[in-house]
Each structure stands twice: as structure tokens, then as C-alpha cells.
Chimera marker file (.cmm) of the C-alpha trace (Angstrom):
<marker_set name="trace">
<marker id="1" x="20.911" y="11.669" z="3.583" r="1" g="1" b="0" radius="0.5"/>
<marker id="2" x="19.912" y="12.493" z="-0.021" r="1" g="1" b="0" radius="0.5"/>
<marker id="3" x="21.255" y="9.000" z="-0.876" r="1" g="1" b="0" radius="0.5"/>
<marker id="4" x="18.467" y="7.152" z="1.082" r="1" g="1" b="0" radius="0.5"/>
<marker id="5" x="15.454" y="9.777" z="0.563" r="1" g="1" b="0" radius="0.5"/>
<marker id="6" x="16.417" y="8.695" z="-3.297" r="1" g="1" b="0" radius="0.5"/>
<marker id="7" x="16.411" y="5.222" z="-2.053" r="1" g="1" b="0" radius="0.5"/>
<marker id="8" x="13.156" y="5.892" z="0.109" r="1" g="1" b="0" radius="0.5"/>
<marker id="9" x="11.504" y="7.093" z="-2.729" r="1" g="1" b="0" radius="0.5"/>
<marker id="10" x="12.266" y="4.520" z="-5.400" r="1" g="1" b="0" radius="0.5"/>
<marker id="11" x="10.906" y="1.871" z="-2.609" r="1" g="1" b="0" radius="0.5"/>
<marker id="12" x="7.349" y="4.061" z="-2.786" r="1" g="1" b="0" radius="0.5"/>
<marker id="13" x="7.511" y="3.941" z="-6.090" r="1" g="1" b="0" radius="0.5"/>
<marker id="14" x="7.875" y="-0.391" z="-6.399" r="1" g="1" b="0" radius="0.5"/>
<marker id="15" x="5.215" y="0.397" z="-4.150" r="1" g="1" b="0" radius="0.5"/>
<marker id="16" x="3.281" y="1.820" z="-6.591" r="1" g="1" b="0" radius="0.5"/>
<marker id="17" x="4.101" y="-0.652" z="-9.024" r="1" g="1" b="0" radius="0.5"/>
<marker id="18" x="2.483" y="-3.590" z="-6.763" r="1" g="1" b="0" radius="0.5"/>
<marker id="19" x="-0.835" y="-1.321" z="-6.593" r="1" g="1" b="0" radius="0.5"/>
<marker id="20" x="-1.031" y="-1.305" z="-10.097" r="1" g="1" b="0" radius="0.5"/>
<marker id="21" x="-0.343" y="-4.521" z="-10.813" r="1" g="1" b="0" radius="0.5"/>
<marker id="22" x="-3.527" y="-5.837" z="-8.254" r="1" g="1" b="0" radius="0.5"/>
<marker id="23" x="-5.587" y="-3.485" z="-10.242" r="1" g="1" b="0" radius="0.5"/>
<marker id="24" x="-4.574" y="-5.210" z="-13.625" r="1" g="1" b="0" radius="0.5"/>
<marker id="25" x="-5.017" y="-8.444" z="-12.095" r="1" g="1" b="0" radius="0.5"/>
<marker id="26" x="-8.522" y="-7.153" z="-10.348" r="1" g="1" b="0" radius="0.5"/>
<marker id="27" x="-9.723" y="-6.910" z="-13.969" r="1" g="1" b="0" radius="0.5"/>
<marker id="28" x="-7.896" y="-10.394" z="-15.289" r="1" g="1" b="0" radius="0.5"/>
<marker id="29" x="-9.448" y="-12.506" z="-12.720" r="1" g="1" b="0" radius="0.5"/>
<marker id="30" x="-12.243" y="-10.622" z="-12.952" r="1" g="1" b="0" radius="0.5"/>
<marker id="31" x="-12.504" y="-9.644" z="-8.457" r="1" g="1" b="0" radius="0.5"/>
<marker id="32" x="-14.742" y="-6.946" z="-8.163" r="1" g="1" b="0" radius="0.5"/>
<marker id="33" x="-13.448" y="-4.428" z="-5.005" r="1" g="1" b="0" radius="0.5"/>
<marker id="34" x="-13.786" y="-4.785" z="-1.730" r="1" g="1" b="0" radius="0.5"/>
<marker id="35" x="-13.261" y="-8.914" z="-2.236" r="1" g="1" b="0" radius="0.5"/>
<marker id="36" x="-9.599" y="-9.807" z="-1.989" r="1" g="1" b="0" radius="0.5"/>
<marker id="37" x="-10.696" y="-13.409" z="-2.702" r="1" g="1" b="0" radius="0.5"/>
<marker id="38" x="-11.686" y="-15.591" z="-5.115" r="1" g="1" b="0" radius="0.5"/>
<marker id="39" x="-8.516" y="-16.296" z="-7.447" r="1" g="1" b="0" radius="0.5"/>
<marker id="40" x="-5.552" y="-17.547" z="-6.520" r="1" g="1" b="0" radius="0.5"/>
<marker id="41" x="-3.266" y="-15.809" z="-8.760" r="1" g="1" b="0" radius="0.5"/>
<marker id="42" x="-5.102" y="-12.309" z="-7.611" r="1" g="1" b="0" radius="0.5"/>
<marker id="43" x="-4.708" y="-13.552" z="-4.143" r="1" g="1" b="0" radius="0.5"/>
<marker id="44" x="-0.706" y="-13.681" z="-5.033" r="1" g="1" b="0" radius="0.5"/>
<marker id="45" x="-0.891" y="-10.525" z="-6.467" r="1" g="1" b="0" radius="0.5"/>
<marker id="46" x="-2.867" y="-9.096" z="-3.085" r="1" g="1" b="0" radius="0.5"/>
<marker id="47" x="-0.788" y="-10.561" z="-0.994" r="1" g="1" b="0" radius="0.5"/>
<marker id="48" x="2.158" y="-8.991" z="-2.194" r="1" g="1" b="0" radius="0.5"/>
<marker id="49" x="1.146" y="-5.598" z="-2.149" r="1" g="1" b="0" radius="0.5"/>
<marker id="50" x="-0.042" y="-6.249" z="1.232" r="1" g="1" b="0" radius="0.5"/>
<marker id="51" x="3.569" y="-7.357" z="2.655" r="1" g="1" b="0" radius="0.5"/>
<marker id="52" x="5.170" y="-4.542" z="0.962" r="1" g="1" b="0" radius="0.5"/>
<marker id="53" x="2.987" y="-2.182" z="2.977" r="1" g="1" b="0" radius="0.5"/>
<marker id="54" x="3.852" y="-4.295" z="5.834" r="1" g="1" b="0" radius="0.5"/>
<marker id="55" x="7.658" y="-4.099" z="5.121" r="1" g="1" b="0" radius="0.5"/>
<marker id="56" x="7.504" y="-0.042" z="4.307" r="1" g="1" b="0" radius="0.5"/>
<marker id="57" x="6.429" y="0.491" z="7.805" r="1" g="1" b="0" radius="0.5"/>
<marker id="58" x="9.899" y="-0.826" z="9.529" r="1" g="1" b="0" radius="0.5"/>
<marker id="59" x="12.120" y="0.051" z="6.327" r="1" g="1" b="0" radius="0.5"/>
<marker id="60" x="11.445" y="3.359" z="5.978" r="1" g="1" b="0" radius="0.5"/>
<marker id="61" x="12.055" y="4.732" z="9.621" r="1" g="1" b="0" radius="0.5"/>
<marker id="62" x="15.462" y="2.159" z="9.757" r="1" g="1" b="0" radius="0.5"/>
<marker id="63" x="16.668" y="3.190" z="6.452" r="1" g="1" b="0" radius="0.5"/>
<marker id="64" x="16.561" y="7.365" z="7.689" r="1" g="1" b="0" radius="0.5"/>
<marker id="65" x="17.740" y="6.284" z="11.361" r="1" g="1" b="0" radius="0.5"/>
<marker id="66" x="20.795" y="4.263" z="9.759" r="1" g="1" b="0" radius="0.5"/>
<marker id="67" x="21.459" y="7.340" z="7.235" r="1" g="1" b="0" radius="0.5"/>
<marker id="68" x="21.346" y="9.636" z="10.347" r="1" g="1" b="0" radius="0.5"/>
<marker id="69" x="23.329" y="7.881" z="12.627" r="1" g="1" b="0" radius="0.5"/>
<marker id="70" x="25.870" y="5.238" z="10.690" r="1" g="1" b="0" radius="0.5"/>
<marker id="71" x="26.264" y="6.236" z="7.230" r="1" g="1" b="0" radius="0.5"/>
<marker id="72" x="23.954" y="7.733" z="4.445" r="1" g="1" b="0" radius="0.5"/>
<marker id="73" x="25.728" y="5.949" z="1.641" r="1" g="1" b="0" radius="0.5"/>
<marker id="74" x="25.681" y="2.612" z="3.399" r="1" g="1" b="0" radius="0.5"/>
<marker id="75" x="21.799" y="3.187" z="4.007" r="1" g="1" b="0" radius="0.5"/>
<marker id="76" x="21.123" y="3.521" z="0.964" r="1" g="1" b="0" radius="0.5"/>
<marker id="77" x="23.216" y="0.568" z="-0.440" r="1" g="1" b="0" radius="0.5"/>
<marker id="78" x="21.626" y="-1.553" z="1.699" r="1" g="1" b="0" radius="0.5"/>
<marker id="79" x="18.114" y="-0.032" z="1.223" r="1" g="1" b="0" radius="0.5"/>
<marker id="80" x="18.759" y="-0.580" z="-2.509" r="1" g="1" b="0" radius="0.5"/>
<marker id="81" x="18.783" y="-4.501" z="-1.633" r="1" g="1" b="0" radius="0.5"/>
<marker id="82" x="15.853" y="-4.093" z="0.560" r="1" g="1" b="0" radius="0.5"/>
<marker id="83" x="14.390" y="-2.512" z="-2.997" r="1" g="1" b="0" radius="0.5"/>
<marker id="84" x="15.759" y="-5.888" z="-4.622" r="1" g="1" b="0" radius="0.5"/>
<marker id="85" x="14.520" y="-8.621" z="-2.511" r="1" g="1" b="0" radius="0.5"/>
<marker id="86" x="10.960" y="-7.060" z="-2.677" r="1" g="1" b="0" radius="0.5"/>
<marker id="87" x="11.356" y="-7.603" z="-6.725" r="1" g="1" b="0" radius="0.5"/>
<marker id="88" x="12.242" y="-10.861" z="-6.024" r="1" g="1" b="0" radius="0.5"/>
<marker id="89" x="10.010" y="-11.861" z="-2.966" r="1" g="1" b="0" radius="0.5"/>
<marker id="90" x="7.206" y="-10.596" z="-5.531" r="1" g="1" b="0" radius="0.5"/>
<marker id="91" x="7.701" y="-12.184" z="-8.758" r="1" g="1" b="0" radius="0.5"/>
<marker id="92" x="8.683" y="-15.435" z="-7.139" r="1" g="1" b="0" radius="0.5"/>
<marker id="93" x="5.144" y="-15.073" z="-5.456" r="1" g="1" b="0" radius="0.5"/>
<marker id="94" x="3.844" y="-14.276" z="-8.831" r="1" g="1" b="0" radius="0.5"/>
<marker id="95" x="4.498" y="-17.879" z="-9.575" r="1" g="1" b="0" radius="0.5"/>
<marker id="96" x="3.698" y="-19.819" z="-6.816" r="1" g="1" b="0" radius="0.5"/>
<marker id="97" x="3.639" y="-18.982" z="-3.051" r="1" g="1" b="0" radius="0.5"/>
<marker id="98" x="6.239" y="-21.619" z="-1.469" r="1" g="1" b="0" radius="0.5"/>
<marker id="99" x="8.697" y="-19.874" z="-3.898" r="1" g="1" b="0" radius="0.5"/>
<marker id="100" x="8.822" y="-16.304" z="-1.952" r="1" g="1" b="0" radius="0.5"/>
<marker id="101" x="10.991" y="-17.357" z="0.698" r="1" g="1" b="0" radius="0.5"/>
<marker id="102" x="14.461" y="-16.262" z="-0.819" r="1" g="1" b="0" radius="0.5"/>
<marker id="103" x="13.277" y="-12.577" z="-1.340" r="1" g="1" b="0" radius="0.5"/>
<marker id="104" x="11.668" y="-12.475" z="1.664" r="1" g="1" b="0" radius="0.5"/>
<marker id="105" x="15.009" y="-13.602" z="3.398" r="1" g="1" b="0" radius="0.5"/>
<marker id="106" x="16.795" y="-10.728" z="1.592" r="1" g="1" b="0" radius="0.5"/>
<marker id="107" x="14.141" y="-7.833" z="2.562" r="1" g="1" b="0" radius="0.5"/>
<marker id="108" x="14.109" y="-9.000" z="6.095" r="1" g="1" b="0" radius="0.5"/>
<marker id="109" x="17.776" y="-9.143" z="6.342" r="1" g="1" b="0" radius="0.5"/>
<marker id="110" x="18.243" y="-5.886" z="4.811" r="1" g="1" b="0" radius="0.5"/>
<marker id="111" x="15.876" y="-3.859" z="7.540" r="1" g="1" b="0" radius="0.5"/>
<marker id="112" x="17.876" y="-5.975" z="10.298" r="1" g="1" b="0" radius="0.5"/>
<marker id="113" x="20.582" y="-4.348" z="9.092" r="1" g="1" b="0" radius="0.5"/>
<marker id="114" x="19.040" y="-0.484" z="8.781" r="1" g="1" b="0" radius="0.5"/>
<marker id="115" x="17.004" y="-1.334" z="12.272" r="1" g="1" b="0" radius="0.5"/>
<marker id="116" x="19.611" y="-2.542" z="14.536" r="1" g="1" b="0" radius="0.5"/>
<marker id="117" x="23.097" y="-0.678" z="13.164" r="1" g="1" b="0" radius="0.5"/>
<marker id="118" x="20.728" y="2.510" z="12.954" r="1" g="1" b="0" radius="0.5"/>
<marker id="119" x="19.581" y="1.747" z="17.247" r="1" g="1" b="0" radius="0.5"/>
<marker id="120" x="23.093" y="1.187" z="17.711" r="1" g="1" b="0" radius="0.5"/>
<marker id="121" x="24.498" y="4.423" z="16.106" r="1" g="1" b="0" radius="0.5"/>
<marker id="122" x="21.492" y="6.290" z="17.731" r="1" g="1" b="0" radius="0.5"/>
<marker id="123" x="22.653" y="4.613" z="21.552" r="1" g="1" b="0" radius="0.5"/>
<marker id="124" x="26.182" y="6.008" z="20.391" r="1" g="1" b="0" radius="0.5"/>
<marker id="125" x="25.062" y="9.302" z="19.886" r="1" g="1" b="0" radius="0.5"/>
<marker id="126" x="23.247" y="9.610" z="23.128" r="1" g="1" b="0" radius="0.5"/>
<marker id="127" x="26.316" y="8.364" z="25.591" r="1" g="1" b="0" radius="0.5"/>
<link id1="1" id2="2" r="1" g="1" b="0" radius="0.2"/>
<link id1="2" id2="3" r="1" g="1" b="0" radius="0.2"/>
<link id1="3" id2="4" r="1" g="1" b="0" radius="0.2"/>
<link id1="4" id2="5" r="1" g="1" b="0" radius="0.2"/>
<link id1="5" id2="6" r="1" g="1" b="0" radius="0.2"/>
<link id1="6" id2="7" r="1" g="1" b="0" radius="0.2"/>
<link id1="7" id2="8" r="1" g="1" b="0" radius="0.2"/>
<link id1="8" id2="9" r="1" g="1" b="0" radius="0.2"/>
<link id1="9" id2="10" r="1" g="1" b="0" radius="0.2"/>
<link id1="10" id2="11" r="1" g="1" b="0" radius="0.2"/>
<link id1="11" id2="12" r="1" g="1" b="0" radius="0.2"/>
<link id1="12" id2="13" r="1" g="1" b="0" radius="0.2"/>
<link id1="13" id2="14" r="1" g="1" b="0" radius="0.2"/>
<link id1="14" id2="15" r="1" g="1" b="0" radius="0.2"/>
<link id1="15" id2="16" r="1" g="1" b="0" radius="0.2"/>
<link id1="16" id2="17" r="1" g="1" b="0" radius="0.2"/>
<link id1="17" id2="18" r="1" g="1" b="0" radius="0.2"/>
<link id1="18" id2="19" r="1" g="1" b="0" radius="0.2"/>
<link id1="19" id2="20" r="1" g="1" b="0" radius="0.2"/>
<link id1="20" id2="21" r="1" g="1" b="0" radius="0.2"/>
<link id1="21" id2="22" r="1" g="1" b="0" radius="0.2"/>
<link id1="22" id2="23" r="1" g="1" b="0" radius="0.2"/>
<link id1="23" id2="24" r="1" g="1" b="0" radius="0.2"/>
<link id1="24" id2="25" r="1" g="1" b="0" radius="0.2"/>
<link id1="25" id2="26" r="1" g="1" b="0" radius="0.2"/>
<link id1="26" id2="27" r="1" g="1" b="0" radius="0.2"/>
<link id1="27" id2="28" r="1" g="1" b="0" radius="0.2"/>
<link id1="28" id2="29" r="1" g="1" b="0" radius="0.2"/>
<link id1="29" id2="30" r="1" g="1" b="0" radius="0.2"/>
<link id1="30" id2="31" r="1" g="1" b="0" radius="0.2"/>
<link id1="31" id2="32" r="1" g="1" b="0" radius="0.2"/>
<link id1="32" id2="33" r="1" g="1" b="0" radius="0.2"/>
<link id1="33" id2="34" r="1" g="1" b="0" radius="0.2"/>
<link id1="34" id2="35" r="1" g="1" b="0" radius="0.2"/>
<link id1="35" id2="36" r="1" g="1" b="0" radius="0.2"/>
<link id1="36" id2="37" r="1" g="1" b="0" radius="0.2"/>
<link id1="37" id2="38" r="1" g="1" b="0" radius="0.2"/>
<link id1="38" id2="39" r="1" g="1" b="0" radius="0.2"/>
<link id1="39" id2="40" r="1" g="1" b="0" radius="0.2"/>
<link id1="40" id2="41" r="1" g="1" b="0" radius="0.2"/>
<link id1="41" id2="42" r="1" g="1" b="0" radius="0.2"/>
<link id1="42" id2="43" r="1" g="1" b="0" radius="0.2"/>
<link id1="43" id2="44" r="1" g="1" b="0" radius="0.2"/>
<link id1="44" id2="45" r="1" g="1" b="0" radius="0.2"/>
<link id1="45" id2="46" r="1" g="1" b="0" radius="0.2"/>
<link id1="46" id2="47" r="1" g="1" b="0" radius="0.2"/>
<link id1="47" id2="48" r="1" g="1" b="0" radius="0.2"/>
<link id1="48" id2="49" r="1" g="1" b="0" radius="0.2"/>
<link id1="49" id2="50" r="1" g="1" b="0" radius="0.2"/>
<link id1="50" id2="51" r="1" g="1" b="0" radius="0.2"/>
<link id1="51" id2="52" r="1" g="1" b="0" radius="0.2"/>
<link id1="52" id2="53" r="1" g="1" b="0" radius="0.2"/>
<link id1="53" id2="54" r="1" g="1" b="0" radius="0.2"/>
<link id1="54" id2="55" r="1" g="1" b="0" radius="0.2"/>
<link id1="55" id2="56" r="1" g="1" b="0" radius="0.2"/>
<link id1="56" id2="57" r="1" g="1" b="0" radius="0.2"/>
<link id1="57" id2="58" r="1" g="1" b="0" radius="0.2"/>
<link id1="58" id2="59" r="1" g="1" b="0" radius="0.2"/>
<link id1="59" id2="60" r="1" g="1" b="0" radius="0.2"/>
<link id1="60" id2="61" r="1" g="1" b="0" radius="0.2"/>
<link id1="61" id2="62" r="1" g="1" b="0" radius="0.2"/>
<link id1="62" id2="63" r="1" g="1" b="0" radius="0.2"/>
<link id1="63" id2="64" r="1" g="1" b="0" radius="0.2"/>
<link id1="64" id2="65" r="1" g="1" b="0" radius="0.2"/>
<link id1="65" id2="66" r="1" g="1" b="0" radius="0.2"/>
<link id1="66" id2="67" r="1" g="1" b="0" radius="0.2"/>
<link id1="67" id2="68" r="1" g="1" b="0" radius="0.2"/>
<link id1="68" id2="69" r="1" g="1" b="0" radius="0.2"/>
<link id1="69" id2="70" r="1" g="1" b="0" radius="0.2"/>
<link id1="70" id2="71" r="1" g="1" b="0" radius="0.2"/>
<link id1="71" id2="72" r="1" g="1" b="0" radius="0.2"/>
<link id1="72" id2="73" r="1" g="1" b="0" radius="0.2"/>
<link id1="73" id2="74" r="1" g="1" b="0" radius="0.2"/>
<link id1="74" id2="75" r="1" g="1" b="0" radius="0.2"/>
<link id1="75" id2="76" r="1" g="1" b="0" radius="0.2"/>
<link id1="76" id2="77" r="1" g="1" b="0" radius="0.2"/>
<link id1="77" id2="78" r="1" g="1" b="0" radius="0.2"/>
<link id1="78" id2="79" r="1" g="1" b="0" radius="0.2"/>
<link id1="79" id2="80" r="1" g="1" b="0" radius="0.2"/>
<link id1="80" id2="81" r="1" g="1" b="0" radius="0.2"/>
<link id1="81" id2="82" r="1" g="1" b="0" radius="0.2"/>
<link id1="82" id2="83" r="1" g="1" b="0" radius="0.2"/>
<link id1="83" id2="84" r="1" g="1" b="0" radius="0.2"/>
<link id1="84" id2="85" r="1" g="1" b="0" radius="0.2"/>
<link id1="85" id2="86" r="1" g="1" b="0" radius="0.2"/>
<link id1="86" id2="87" r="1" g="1" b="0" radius="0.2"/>
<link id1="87" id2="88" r="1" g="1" b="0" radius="0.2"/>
<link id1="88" id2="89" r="1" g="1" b="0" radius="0.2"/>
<link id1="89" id2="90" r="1" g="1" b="0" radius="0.2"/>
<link id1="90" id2="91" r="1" g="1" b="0" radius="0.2"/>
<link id1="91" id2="92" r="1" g="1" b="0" radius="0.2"/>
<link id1="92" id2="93" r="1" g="1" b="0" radius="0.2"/>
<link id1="93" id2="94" r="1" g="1" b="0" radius="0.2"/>
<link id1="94" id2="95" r="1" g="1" b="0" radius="0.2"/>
<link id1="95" id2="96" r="1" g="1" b="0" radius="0.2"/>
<link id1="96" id2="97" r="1" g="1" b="0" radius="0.2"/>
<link id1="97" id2="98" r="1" g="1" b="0" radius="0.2"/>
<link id1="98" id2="99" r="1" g="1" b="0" radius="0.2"/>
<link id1="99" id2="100" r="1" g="1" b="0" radius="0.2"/>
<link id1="100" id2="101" r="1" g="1" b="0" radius="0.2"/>
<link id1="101" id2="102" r="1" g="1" b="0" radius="0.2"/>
<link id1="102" id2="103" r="1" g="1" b="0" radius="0.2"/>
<link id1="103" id2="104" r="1" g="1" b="0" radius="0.2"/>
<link id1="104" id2="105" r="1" g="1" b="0" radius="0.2"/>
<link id1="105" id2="106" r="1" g="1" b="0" radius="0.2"/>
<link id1="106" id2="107" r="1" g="1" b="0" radius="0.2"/>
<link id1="107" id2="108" r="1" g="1" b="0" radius="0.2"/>
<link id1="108" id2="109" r="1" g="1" b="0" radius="0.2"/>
<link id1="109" id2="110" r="1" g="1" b="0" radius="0.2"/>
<link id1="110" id2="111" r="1" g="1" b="0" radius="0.2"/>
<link id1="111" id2="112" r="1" g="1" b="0" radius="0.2"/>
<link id1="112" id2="113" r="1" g="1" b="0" radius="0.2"/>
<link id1="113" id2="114" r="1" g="1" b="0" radius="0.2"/>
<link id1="114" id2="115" r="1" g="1" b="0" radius="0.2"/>
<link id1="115" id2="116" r="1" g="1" b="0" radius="0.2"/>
<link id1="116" id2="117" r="1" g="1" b="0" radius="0.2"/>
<link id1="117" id2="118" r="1" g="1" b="0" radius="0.2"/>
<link id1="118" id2="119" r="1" g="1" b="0" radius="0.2"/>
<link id1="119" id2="120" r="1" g="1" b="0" radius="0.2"/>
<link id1="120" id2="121" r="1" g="1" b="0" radius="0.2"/>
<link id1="121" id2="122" r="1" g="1" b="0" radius="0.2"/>
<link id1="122" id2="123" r="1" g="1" b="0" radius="0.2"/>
<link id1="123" id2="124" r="1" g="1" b="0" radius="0.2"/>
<link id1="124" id2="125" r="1" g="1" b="0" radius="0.2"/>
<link id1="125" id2="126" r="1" g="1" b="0" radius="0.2"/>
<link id1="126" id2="127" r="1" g="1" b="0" radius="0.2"/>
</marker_set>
């Protein structure tokens, strides 16, 4: 279990990351808050931070329910590509928006894999 709360937390903390970089790019394309339009490239930047928030919601109760009930190690290997394919879903996005689909493949892959081997070692457990 202390492999994926290491893995949890390094996820929060690309998080982070993504927050900070819409703030730099608040002040580059020069959006004043609460618009989250108006630039394209901020709009990129937005929109990835968004996702990510999106994504956090189903990784981070698969990744602990796959530790719990498969394999802590394995959870966290495959949280660390969950980790990876947000890199790459967001500086592919960075560049231009039709180019996100490969990291986005790899994130949503990854959570298939925490969310449905972590509902099958849970129905294990139970019967």
C-alpha cells in the first residue's frame, strides 16, 4: 500500500504542476480570472488541468482498491503509467489539441486496469 499512496501522491503533485502552469499562462496570454477563454493556447493549458481533475476522480479510488485487493506493487506500476500518459496527454495538448489522443489512450487504459482488476479482486474477497 505505501507503493501507491507514493504513487497517489506524485499524481497530486503533476497535479499541481498543471495549476501552475494555467497561472503562468493566465499572465502570458494575459486572461484575467474567472474567464477561461479568450486564447487558445491558455484554453490548452485550461483544458488540461481540467481533465486531470477529471481523471484524479476515477484514478485515485482504482489505484487504492487495486493496491487493496490485487497487488500494491502492481498498483503502483501501473499508476506510475497513469502518471506518464498525463505528461504526455498534456504536453502533446500543449502543442496542438488533435495531438492528445495517444496520452489520453494511455491514462484511460491505465485506470481500466486499476478500476476493473481492483472490482474484480474486491468480488473475490467478498465470495
Amino acid at each position: 500500500m505505501a507503493y501507491a499512496s507514493i504513487v497517489a501522491v506524485l499524481a497530486l503533485l503533476e497535479y499541481y504542476v498543471f495549476i501552475l502552469l494555467v497561472g503562468k499562462m493566465r499572465g502570458e496570454c494575459k486572461i484575467q480570472a474567472p474567464a477561461t477563454t479568450g486564447d487558445p493556447k491558455f484554453e490548452r493549458y485550461y483544458r488540461v488541468q481540467q481533465n486531470t481533475a477529471e481523471q484524479l476522480i476515477v484514478f485515485l479510488p482504482a489505484l487504492y482498491l487495486f493496491a487493496a485487493y490485487v497487488d500494491g506493487t502492481w498498483a503502483a506500476v501501473v499508476g506510475l503509467a497513469f502518471i506518464a500518459g498525463r505528461a504526455w496527454y498534456a504536453v502533446s495538448y500543449y502543442e496542438e489539441a488533435k495531438k492528445r489522443s495517444n496520452g489520453f489512450l494511455v491514462t484511460f487504459l491505465s485506470e481500466m486496469v486499476l478500476l476493473v482488476g481492483g472490482l474484480i479482486g474486491a468480488i473475490r474477497a467478498a465470495f
